[in-house]
N, C-alpha and C positions, 0 to 999 in steps of 0.2 A: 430515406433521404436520397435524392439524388446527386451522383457524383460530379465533384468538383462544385454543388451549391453551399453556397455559407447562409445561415441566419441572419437577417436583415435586424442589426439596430432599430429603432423605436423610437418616432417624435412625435410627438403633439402639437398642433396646433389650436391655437382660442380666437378664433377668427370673430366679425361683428361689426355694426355701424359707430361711430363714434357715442360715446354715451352710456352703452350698454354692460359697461364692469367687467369687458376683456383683463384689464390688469389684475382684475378681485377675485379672478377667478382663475388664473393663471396663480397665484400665490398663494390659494384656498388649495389647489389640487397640490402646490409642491412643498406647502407643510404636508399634506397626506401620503406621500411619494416621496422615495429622494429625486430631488429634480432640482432645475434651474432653469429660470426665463430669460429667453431671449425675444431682447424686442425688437420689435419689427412695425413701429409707428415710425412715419418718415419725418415728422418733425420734433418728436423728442430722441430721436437718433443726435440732434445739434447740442451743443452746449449753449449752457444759458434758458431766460425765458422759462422756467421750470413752473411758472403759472399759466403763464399765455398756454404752451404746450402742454398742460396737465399733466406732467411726469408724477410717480410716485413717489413720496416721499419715505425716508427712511426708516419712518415708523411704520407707517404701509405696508413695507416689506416684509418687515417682522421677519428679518435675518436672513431671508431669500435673497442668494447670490443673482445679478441683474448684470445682463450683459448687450453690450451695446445701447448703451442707455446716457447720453450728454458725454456722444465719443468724437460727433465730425465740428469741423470748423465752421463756424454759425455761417461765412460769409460764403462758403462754397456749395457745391452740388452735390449730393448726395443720394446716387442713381440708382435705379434696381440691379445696374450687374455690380456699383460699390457694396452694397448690402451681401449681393449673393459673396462675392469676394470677401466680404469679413465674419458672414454668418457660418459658411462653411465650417471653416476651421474653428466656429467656437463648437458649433455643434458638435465636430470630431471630437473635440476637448473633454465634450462633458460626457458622450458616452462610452469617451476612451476611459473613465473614470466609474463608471457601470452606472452612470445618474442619467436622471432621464432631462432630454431638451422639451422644454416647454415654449414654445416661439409665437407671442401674445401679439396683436396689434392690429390695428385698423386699416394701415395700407397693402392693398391689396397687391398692389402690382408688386411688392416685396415680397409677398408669398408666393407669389404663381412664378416671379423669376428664379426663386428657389427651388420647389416644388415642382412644377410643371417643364419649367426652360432648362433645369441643371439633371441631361441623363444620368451623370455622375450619384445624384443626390437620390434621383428615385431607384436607379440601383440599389443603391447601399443601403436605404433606408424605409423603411413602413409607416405609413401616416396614419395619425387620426386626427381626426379634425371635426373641432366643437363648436357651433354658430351659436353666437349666445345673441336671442331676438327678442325685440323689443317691437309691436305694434307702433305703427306709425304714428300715428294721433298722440299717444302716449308717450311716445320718443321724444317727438317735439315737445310735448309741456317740460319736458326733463331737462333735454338740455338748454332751455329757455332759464329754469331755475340755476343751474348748471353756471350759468354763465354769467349769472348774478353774483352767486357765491364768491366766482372768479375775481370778478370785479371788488368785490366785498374786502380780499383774500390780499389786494394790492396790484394786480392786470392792470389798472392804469399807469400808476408809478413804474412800474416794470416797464413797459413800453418807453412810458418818458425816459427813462435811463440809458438806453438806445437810440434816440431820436436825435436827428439834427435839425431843428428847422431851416436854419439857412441851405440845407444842401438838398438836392435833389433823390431822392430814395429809393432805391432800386429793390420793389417786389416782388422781381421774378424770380430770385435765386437763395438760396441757401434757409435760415430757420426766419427772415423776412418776406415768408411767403407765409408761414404760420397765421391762420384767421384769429385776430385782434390787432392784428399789427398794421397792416393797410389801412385796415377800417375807421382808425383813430388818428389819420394823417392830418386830416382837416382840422378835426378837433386842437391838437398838437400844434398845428403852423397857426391858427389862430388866438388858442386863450387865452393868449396874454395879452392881447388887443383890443378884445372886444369886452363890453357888461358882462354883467354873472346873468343876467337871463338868456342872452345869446351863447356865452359860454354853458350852459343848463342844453340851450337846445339842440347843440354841436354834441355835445357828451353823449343826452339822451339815443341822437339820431346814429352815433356813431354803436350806442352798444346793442341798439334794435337788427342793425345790419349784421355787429357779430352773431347776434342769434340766429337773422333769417342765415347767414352763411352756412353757420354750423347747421342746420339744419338740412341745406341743399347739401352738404359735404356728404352725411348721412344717407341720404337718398341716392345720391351720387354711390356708396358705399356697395349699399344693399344691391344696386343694380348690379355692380360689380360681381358681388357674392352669389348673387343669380347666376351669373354664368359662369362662373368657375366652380359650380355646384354641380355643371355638368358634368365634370372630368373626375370630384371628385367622391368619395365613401362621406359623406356629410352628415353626423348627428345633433340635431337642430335642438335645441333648450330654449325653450319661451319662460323669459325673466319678465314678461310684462306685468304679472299680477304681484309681482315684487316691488315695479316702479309706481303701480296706482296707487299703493299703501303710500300714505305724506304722513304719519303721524306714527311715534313710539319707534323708535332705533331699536331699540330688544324685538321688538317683532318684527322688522321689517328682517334683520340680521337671522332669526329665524326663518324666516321664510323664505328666504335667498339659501337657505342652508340646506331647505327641503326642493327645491324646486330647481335650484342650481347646480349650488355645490356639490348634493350628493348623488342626485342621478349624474353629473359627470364625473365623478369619482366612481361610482358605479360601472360608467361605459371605458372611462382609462382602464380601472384593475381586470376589466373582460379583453380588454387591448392587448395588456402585456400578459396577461394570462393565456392568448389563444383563445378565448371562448366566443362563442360566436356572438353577435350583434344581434342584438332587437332587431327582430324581422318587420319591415316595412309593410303596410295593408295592398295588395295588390288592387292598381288600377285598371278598369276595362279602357279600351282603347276607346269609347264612345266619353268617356268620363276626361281623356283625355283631353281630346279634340274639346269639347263644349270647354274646358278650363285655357284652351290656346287661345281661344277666338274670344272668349271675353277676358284677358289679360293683353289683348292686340293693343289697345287703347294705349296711351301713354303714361308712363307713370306719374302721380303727382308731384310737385315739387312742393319746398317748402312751402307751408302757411304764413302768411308775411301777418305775425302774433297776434293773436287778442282777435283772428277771423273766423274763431268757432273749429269745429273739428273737420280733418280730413278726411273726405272717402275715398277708401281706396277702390281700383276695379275688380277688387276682390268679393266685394259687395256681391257678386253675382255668383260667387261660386258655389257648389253645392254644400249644404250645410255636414254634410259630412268629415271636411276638410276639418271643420272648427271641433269634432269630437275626437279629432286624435289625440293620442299621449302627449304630454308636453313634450318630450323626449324619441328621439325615432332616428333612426338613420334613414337616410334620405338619400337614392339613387334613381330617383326620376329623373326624365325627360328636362330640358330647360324652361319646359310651358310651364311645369309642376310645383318650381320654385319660386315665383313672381306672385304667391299670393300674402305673403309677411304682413302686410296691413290689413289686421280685420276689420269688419265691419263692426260700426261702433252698433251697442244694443239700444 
């Protein structure tokens, strides 16, 4: 060891588009670890709204300490340097305690301002960081369901509980920026004016928009994780043949267990162990290039529902791409990571 260096602490990250069971897998790895999650979604950072925001609930947890989780004041801002400023110190917290930080969630600019922007952080600390991926086409049928259930779950009432109609609604700022909350303005300042057929078509058209949103949120996600995949040791887990399965919870729970859980329980206990990573298949530089120029295209955005499936520009890529491991640490190029939506068969 070199003198005057110290051992670098140990954090995880469970990075991922909306959708994709960042929290399920953040609480799968910290029963298996002593650990504790720290979230890092910008809108269940708020209080309140705990269906709108899909927070976990306390059974969810299954006893897992949850930090920063329904901490900021719904009506205010809640920025990437307020996060790095309260994440800090929990994360000191926990592995001034010898537990490991698990730091789960979907917004990005939260991670990278911790992670990338805080010298302080990457000093002291060793990352690993887990992309839990879900195929395009199949993300969107998800959180289309997803956001049913919501609905199903009481996401209207909730909203109305909030709402003023006679006043004017500001959703630029704080947890009324949360997608269900705008979307349902119209709906809100009208149903109790109009018939139940108009009231039917205000509802319907308002929860089509939460989907296509959430859906563009996602993509919007992915792009993001794309280029912060350059900077970082990234091991990619593809959950999508977890989310195709719609039938029998004992198996889907199974196989979320094989395909998930435990090669990422696998790549943490080689983390904190020192053992080395799953070596990456080396790219020629020709394979390269041909994968830049057909990913130049633009990404898709959401599918506005029920329009058949999405292709991605991935469609083009060499079929090779699709026989890798589900699992792989990933430190290519930024051409390398923009192929997440496969081609449907």
């Amino acid at each position: 060891m070199k003198p005057f260096s110290r051992r670098k602490d140990k954090v995880v990250f469970v990075v991922g588009p909306t959708g994709t069971g960042k929290s399920r897998l953040a609480i799968d790895l910290a029963t298996r670890f002593p650990a504790e999650v720290v979230n890092c979604d910008k809108m269940q950072v708020y209080k309140g709204l705990d269906i709108v925001t899909n927070k976990v609930t306390d059974e969810e947890c299954r006893g897992v300490p949850h930090h920063l989780l329904g901490i900021a004041d719904p009506n205010a801002d809640f920025t990437s340097d307020d996060f790095r400023h309260h994440a800090s110190p929990v994360v000191e917290s926990i592995t001034i305690r010898d537990r490991l930080p698990i730091i789960a969630g979907g917004s990005n600019s939260y991670i990278e301002a911790l992670a990338n922007d805080d010298p302080e952080f990457r000093l002291r600390y060793e990352c690993c960081f887990l992309w839990v991926d879900v195929s395009i086409p199949v993300l969107y049928s998800f959180v289309s369901e997803r956001v049913d259930r919501m609905v199903e779950a009481g996401l209207i009432d909730e909203v109305r509980e909030m709402f003023d109609p006679n006043s004017f609604e500001d959703y630029s700022q704080g947890i009324k920026r949360a997608i269900g909350v705008p979307e349902l303005d119209r709906f809100l300042r009208n149903e109790a004016s109009v018939d139940a057929k108009t009231r039917r078509k205000l509802l319907d058209a308002a929860i089509d928009k939460i989907k296509e949103n959430t859906c563009m949120l996602a993509s919007r996600q992915l792009q993001k994780i794309h280029r912060l995949a350059w900077n970082w040791n990234m091991h990619r887990i593809d959950a999508t043949p977890v989310f195709k399965r719609s039938t029998g919870k004992d198996q889907v729970d199974k196989l979320w267990d094989k395909l998930v859980a435990a090669p990422s329980t696998m790549i943490v206990n080689q983390f904190l162990c020192d053992k080395n990573y799953v070596s990456p298949p080396q790219l020629s530089r020709q394979d390269r290039s041909t994968w830049s120029r057909s990913l130049s295209r633009p990404w898709p955005l959401a599918p506005v529902l029920d329009r058949g499936p999405v292709r991605s520009p991935s469609s083009a890529l060499p079929d090779l791409l699709f026989r890798l491991p589900p699992f792989v640490t990933w430190n290519y190029p930024k051409a390398c990571f923009l192929f997440l939506a496969r081609p449907m068969a």
